[in-house]
N, C-alpha and C positions, 0 to 999 in steps of 0.2 A: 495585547495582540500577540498569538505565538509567533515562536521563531525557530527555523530549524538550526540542529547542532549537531551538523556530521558527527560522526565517532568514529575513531580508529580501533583497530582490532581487539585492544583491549581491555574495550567497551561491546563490543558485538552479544558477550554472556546476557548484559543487563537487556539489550535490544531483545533477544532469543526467550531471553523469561517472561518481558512485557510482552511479547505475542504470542506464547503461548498459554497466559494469564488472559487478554484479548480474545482469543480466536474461541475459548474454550468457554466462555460467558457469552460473546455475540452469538457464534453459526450454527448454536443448536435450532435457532426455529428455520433454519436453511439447508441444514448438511446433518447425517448422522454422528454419531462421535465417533464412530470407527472410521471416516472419514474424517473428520478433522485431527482426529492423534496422526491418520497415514499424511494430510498436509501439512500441520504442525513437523511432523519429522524430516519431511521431504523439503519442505522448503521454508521451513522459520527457525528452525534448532542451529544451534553454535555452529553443525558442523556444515550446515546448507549455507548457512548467511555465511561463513569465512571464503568458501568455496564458492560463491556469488561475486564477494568482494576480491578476494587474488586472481579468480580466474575468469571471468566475465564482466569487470566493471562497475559492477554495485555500488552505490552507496547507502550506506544507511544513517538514521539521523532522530534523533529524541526529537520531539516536539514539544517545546518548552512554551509554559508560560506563565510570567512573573516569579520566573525562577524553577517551577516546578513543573516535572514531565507527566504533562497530560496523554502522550503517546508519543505512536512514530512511526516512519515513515523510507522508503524505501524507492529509491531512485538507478535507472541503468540509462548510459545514450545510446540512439539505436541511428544513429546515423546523423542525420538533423531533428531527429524527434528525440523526443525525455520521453523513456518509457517510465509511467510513476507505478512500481509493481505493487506498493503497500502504502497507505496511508490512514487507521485507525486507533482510534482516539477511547482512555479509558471510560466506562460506563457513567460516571459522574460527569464526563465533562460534554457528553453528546446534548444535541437538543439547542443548543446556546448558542449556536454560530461558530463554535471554536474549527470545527471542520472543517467550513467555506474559509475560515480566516487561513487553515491551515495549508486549506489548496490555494489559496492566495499566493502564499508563501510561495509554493513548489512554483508557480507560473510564474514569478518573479525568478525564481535560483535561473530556471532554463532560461526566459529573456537574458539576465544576465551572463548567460554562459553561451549565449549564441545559438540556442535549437530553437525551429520553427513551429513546433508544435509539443504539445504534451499529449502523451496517449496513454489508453490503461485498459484493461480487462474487470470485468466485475460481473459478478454472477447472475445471471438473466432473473432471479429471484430474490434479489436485492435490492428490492423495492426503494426502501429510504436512500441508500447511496445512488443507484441512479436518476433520483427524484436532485438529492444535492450537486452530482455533476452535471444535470442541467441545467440548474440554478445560474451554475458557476460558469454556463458557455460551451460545458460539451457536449457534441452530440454522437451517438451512435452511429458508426460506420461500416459496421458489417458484427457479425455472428459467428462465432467458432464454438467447435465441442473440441474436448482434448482429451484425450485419454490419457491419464497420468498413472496407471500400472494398478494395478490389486484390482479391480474390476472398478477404479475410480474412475469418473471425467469430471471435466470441469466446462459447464455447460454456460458461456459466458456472451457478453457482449465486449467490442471494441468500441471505443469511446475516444474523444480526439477533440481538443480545441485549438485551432491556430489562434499563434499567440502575434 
């Protein structure tokens, strides 16, 4: 069963490599690569995830199992909800359930930390993941586009299960 394993700063390099390792094998059938090197930089690289974690509340966290990190995952509180900003898993380990087991996990962290819901954003075109967070209980709550600078957006759903 995974489990999550916060990291402190001096781990964040290892987090920033496995999603940039991640994101650059998954979001090509979704996003261009000139788009994912602008979100990889913008918001997965050393210097976005430090700058997430000192200055906004992040946490980020390996997702281990039986020892070895099949990915990971990224968590902020937004009031009484757990926003879960990242949670994927590397290519050998998808397909198997490790994913539902993983957001298992995240819904348990926030139960135990007091927030009444977990919420999250994923790309209106991401098919497989929003097929597994409904699996898992959540549903779609509204639509947003975002314009993230270079002539990018990110054209997403909000997603929510009270826990």
């Amino acid at each position: 069963m995974p489990e999550l394993r916060f990291v402190g700063p001096e781990e964040l390099a290892g987090v920033a490599s496995l999603a940039s390792s991640i994101w650059h094998e998954y979001f090509p059938i979704i996003l261009s690569d000139d788009q994912i090197d602008y979100m990889v930089d913008r918001f997965q690289s050393l210097p976005a995830m430090t700058e997430q974690v000192t200055e906004k509340g992040y946490r980020y966290a390996f997702i281990e199992d039986d020892g070895h990190v099949i990915g990971y995952t990224g968590v902020c509180p937004r009031g009484d909800r757990l926003f879960l900003s990242k949670l994927y898993l590397r290519k050998e380990h998808r397909g198997r359930g490790l994913g539902s087991a993983s957001l298992q996990a995240v819904f348990s962290y926030a139960r135990d930390n007091g927030f009444r819901s977990v919420c999250l954003t994923v790309n209106k075109y991401n098919e497989k993941a929003i097929s597994a967070y409904r699996r898992n209980g959540m549903e779609v709550i509204h639509s947003i586009c975002t314009d993230i600078g270079d002539g990018f957006v990110m054209d997403d759903y909000v997603m929510e299960k009270v826990l």
